[in-house]
Structures are given as structure tokens and as C-alpha cells.
C-alpha positions in Angstrom: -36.1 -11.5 -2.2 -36.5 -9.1 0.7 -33.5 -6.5 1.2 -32.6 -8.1 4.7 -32.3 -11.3 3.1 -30.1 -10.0 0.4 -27.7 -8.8 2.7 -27.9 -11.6 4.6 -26.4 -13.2 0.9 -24.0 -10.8 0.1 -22.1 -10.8 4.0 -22.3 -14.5 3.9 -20.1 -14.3 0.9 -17.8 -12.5 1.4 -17.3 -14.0 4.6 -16.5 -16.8 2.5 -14.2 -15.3 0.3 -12.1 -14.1 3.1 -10.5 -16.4 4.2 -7.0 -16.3 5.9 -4.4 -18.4 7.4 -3.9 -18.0 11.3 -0.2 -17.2 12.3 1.3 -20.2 14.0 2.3 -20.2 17.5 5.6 -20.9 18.5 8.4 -22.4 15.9 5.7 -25.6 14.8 2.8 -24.9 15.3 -0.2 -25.5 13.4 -2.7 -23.1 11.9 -5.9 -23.1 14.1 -8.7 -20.8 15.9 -8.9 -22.5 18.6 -11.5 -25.1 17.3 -9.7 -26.8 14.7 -6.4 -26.8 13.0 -4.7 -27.7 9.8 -1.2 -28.8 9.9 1.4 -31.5 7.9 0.3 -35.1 9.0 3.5 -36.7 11.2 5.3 -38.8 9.5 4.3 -42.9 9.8 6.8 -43.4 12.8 6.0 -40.5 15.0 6.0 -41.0 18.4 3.7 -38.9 19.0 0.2 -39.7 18.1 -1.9 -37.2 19.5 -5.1 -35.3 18.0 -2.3 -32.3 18.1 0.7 -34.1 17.4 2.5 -32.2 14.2 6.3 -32.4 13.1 5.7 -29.4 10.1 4.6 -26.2 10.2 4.2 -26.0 6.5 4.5 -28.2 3.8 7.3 -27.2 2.0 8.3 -29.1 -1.2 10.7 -29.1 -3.9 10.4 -31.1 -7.3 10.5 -30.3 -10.9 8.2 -30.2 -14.0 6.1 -33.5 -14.6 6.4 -34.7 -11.2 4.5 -35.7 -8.2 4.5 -35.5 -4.7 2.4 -37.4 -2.3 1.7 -36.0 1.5 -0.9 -36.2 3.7 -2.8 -33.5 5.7 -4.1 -33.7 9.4 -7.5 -32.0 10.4 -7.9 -31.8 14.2 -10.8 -31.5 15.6 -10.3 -29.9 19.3 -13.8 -29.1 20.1 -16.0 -31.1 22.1 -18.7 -31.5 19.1 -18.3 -33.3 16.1 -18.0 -31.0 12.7 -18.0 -31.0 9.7 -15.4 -29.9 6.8 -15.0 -29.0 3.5 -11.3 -30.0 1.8 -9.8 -28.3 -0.9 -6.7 -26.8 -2.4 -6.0 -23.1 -2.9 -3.8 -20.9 -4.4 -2.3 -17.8 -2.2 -1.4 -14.3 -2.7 -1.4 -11.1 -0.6 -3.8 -8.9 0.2 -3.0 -5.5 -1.2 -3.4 -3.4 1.7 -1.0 -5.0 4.3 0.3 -8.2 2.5 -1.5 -10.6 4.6 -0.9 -13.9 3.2 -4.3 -15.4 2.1 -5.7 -17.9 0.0 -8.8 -18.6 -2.6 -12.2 -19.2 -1.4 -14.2 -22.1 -2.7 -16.4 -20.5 -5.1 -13.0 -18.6 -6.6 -11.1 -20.1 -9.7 -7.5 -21.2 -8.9 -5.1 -21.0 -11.8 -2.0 -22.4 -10.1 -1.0 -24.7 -7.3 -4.7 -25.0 -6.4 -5.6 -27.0 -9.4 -2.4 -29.2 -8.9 -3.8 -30.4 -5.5 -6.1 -33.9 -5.6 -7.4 -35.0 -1.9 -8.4 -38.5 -1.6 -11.6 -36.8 0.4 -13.4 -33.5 -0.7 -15.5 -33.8 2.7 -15.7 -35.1 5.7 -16.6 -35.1 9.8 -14.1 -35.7 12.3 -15.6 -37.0 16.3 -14.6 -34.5 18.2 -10.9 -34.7 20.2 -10.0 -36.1 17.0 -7.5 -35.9 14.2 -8.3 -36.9 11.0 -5.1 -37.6 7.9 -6.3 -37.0 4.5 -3.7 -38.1 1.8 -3.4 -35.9 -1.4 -0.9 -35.8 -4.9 0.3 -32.2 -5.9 1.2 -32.9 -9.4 3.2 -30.7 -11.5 2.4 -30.0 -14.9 5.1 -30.3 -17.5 4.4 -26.4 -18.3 5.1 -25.1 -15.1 7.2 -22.5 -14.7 10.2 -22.6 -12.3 9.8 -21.0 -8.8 7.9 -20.4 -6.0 4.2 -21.4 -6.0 2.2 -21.2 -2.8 -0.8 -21.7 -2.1 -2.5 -23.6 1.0 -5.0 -26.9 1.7 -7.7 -25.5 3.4 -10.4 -26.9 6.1 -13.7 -25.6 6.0 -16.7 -25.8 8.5 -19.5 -26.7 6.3 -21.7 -25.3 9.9 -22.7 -21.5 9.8 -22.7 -19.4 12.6 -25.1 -17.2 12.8 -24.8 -13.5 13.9 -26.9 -12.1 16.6 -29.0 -9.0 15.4 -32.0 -7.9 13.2 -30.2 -9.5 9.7 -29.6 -13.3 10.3 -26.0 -13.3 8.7 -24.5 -16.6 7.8 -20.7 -16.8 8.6 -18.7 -19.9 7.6 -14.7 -20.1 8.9 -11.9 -21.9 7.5 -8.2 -22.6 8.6 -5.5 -23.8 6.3 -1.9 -25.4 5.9 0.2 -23.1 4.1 2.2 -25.3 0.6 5.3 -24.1 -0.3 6.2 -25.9 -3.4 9.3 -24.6 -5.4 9.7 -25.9 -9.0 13.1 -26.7 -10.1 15.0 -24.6 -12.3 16.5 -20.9 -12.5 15.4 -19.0 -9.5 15.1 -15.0 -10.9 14.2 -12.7 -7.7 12.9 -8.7 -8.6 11.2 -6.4 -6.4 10.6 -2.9 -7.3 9.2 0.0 -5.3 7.0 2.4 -7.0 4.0 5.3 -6.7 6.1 6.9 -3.8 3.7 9.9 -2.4 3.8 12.1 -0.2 0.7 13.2 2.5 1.9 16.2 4.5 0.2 17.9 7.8 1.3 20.5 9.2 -0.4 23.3 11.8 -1.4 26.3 10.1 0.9 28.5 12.4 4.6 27.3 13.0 5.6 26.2 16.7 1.5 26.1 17.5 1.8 21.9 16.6 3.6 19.0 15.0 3.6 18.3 11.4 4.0 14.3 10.1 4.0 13.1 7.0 2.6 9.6 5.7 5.1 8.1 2.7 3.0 6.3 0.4 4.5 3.3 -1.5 3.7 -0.1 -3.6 6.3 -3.0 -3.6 5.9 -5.5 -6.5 7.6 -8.5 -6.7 9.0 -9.3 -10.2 10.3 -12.4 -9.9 9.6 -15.8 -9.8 10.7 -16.3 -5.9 8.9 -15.1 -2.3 10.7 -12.0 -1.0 10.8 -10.5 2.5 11.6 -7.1 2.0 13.8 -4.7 3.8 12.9 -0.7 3.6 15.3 1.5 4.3 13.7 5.7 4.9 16.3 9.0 4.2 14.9 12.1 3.6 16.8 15.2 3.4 16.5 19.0 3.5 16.7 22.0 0.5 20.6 22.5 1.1 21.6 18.8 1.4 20.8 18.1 5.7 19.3 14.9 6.8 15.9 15.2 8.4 15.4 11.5 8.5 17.4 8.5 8.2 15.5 4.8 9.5 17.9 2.2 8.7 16.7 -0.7 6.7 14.3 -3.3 8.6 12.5 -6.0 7.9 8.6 -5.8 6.7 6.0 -7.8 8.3 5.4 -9.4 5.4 6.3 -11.9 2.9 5.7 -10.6 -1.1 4.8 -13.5 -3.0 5.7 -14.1 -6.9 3.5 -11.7 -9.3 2.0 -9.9 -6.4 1.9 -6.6 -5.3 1.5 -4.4 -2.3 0.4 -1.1 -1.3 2.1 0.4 2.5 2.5 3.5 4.2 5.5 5.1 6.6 4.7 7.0 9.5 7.0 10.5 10.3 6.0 11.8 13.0 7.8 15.8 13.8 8.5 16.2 10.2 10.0 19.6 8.9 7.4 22.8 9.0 9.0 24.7 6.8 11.8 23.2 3.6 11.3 21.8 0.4 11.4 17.7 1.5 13.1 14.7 -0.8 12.4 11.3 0.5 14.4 8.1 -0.8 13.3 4.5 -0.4 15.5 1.6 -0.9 14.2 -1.6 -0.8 16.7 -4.8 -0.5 16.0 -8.6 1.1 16.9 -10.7 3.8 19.6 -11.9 1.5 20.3 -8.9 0.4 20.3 -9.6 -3.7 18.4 -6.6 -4.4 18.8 -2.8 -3.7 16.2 -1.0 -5.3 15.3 3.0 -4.9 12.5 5.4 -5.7 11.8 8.6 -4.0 9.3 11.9 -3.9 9.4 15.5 -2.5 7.3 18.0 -1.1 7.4 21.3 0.0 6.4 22.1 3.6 4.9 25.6 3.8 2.9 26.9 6.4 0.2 28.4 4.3 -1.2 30.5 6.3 1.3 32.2 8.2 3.0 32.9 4.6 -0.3 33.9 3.5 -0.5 36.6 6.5 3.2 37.5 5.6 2.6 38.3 1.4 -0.5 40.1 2.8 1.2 42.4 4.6 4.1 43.1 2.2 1.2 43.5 -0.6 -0.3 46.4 1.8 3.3 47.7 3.0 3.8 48.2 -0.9 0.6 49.8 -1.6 1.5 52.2 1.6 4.5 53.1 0.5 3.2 54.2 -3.3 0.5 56.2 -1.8 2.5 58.1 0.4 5.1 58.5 -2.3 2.8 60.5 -4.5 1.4 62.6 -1.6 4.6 63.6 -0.7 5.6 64.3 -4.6 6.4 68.6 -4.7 3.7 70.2 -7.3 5.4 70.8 -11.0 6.2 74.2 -11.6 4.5 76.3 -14.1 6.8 77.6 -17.4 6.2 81.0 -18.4 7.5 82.7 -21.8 10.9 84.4 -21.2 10.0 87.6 -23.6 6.2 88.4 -23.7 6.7 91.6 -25.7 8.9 89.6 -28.4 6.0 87.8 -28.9 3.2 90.6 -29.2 5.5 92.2 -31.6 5.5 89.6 -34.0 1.5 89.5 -34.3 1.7 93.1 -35.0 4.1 93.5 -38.0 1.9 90.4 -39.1 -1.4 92.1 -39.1 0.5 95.2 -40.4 1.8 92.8 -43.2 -1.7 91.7 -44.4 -3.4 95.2 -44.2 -0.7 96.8 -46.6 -1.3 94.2 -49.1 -4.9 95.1 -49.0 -3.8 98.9 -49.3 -2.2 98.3 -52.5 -4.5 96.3 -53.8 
């Protein structure tokens, strides 16, 4: 296999495996790119019975253990072309940088709501200007745990587009309807905010710049419920003073059951010089949970007290040099009584030459 084709492989799957749900426009409105969507079918006596006719945003059901559901699924076709799709159910979760809800590609292995999904079509081609209802069962296994359990049934052009360039690379898109499905039974909601970190930049000398500081976190859900998450931001000062204080807001996200998250707060302006202690507190929109964690860090401009421990280092060694320079010479001690001491050294010799006399 040649090393453009390869590639050509490897970007048309993972083109595959990214797949994501478009946000809906307005209150109800379906999940499209502007060449097909994926929305709830209308209900049999809907008066409206258009290619784009949809009464649901989402499919959102409720049952319990050993039950199941039956629903139906529209696929509109709103180009001018017929095409073809691809049919299946998914399970969701969020992506880990930002939380995006998404869902399984084909080729991955579903584990939850995604193999409780049976379409009475895998396949198939809708004229074009056309809708197309697809029943399907969602039934729930006896074991299933009570809770949330999303996931998605997803439309997928079977076409590839191909990508202008040297590498022909094959890109397939899909759009799916999001499934809510709670299970009956005790509902047990948990988030936790852990890893706080700190990044800190600052200019090297104070009142040349601005310092910010990006607050690294990762919110898990522990529960068995979706969450949409409120983060509240206080950081305060060495001696107690508040340098920052964002009151709790909603997070453009919504943190499914099991899943986690990793995010990042911006401060712009933050303090040049203080040792820093940041609290999070994380609650929901229904405010059952208040949850903190928190980190510090010292901001120091390093140079400038590089510069200034320099210069006292030098100062110091100034200061000992000149010291001993200025330091008056030690006087000399002399012997009080010289001729004390020459008279002692003669009776001594004295001594030893009369014992020699006598002997």
C-alpha cells in the first residue's frame, strides 16, 4: 500500500469515528447540516406532513427494567439528489476536551443504549425532498441499571466526499437524534471537581505587562443522572483579600453519567506579585450538589527578584570588604621587664657551671 493511500485510510476513519450531533435551531428543531436531518417522527395525527414536519426535538423516554418502547424515527432528505443512509443506534458520551455531546461510530462497540436499539431498516435511500419514518424497539434489559442512558439513532451517508488535494481523502458525514431514555428507579446524582492547576504568566518586570492565569480542572460525574454544571471562581490573596470572585454560571455543557471532562478558566490581570489560592465550587441547575477543590501559586516576578537578591548578594560582599580594610592594625606586645628576664638566664648558666666546678 503506497503512503498516500494509507493516509488516505487512516483520515477516512477517523472522519468516521467523529461523528457529532448538530445543535438544534430554535426550541424544536431537528438535528441537520443542511442536507439532511434526523428528528422524532410526528405523531400519526399531525397536521403537518411535511419533509420537515417534527413535533420532538429529542426522543426522550421513561420506562423501567424489562420493558419496551416503540417509536419511530424521520430521515429527511432536503437535497435535491437522492442519498443514501446508513441506520443505526449509538451510545453517547462527551468528548473530554470541551464536553461536546457525541456519539459511537459504526465500526465502534456500543455497550449500552446502542445495543438496546433494533430499526426495522439498517439501510436505506430516501428521493430527494423527502422524509422517510423508520420504526424501531428500544428494549430494556432486565439488568439495567436505573438512570440516565443516552445515546442517539444516527443517519449516515453511505456517499464519500472527496477532498480536493494531492491525497484523495474519503469523508463520510452523519447527523443523529439525540435518545434520552431514563430507567426507573433511584436517581443518585455526583459530580466532583478534581486536578485543579494552576498556569501562571506574568512579564518578567512588574508594571512592563499583564499577567493571567489559566485554572485547569476536570469535572466527573459520579452518578447515575445527566448534570449541567454550575462553576463558581474565588481566589484570594496571602493576607485573606479577594483578587477574584466570578459568581456561579452555567457550563456550556451537559456531563453525562460515568463521564468525565477536562476545562480551563481564563483570568486575565491576575496578581504580579502574592502567593495566590483559587477555590472551585461546582453545584447544578437544581442545585443538589456543592462541591469544592482548589490550588495555589505563587506569583513572583523572577527576574526583577533575581536583580534585587543580586544586588543585596554584592551590597553584602561590599560591605565585608570594606569592613576589613577599614579594621586598625593589632598592636604589637612587648615584655614589661626585659632585664628581669636576662637575669634569670644568667643565675641559670651560673647554676650549671658551678655544678661542673665541683664536680
Amino acid at each position: 500500500m503506497s503512503r498516500a493511500k494509507a493516509c488516505a485510510v487512516l483520515l477516512t476513519v477517523a472522519a468516521l469515528l467523529g461523528i457529532g450531533l448538530g445543535p438544534a435551531a430554535g426550541p424544536a428543531g431537528a438535528a441537520d447540516n443542511g442536507r439532511w436531518s434526523v428528528f422524532p417522527a410526528p405523531a400519526g395525527g399531525a397536521k403537518d406532513k411535511t419533509s420537515t414536519s417534527q413535533e420532538r426535538q429529542f426522543f426522550t423516554l421513561e420506562a423501567g427494567p424489562g420493558t419496551t418502547v416503540k417509536d419511530k424515527v424521520s430521515v429527511s432528505n432536503l437535497s435535491d439528489a437522492p442519498m443514501q443512509f446508513k441506520i443505526y443506534g449509538a451510545d453517547a458520551y462527551n468528548t473530554p476536551r470541551d464536553g461536546g455531546f457525541a456519539v459511537r461510530g459504526p465500526e465502534e462497540t456500543n455497550k449500552d443504549i446502542g445495543t438496546w436499539v433494533k430499526l426495522a431498516q439498517g439501510s436505506l435511500t430516501v428521493p430527494p425532498r423527502t422524509r422517510a419514518d423508520i420504526p424501531f424497539t428500544l428494549t430494556i434489559p432486565d439488568a439495567a441499571t436505573p438512570g440516565d442512558h443516552p445515546g442517539a439513532i444516527v443517519a449516515l451517508n453511505t456517499e464519500t466526499d472527496k477532498t480536493k488535494g494531492s491525497v484523495a481523502v474519503g469523508v463520510r458525514r452523519a447527523v443523529g437524534a439525540r435518545i434520552y431514555l431514563r430507567v426507573s428507579g433511584p436517581s443518585l446524582p455526583a459530580l466532583s471537581v478534581e486536578n485543579v492547576r494552576i498556569d501562571h504568566g506574568q512579564p518578567w518586570l512588574p508594571g512592563t505587562g499583564k499577567s493571567n492565569a489559566t485554572i485547569h480542572y476536570t469535572l466527573v460525574n459520579r452518578g447515575n443522572v445527566s448534570l449541567l454544571p454550575r462553576l463558581r471562581v474565588k481566589a484570594t490573596g496571602l493576607f485573606g483579600n479577594t483578587l477574584l470572585d466570578r459568581q456561579a454560571k452555567g457550563l456550556p455543557l451537559e456531563l453525562l453519567p460515568g463521564q468525565q471532562v477536562e476545562l480551563t478558566e481564563k483570568w486575565a490581570g491576575s496578581p504580579q506579585f502574592d502567593r495566590v489560592s483559587v477555590k472551585l465550587t461546582v453545584t447544578t441547575d437544581r442545585g443538589e450538589i456543592d462541591e469544592t477543590a482548589g490550588a495555589s501559586f505563587f506569583a513572583v516576578p523572577w527576574l526583577a527578584t533575581g536583580v534585587l537578591l543580586a544586588g543585596l548578594a554584592l551590597l553584602a560582599a561590599w560591605f565585608i570588604v570594606r569592613r576589613g580594610r577599614n579594621r586598625p592594625p593589632r598592636p604589637v606586645e612587648e615584655d614589661p621587664d626585659p632585664d628581669a628576664g636576662t637575669a634569670g638566664t644568667a643565675v641559670g648558666v651560673t647554676s650549671v657551671g658551678s655544678r661542673g666546678g665541683q664536680a
